[in-house]
Phi, psi and omega in degrees: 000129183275162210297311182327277182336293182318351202252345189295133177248172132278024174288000203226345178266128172286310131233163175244153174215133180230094125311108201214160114271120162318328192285330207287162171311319207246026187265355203280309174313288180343289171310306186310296184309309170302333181299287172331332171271340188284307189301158245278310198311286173321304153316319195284358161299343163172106187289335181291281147009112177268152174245108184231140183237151197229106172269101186259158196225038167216044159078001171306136179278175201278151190207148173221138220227125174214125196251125168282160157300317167231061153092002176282174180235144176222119186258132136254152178263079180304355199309314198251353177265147157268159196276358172283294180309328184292302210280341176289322185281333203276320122356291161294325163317314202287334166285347167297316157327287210285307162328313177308300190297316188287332161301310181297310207295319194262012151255005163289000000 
């Protein structure tokens, strides 16, 4: 598993939204993620982070909706993605963040 991955935090997220209809073919990246993201280990990284899963019964395809702290948004269209991929964009962002906050923090 690559090292992104191993790394993934909340610390920089405000909420997650995981949107799937169960019935549909392409929902399994979805579901994965939120398990990955849900578990207890991940959570404990920012209690604060609401996780909410919205289970639909009208053909939607599966989205995954994730709100930074300061008001950006990063939407996947999981239809076509793997949760290896999601968790990989999601990972490098979060390392981008933390780099940024350490530039700013060592120019003070």
């Amino acid at each position: 598993m690559p090292a992104v991955i191993k790394n993934v935090h909340l610390k920089f997220v405000k909420n997650i939204l995981v949107e799937f209809c169960p019935w549909q073919a392409n929902v399994e990246s979805a579901r994965q993620f939120q398990s990955r993201i849900a578990n207890f280990a991940t959570r404990q990284t920012n209690m604060k982070c609401a996780i909410k899963t919205k289970v639909k019964n009208d053909g939607t395809l599966p989205s995954i909706t994730i709100l930074f702290d300061d008001g950006k948004q990063l939407i996947f269209k999981s239809s076509y993605l793997t949760s290896t991929e999601m968790l990989q964009r999601f990972g490098t962002l979060n390392l981008q963040r933390e780099k940024a906050l350490e530039q700013s923090d060592a120019g003070r």
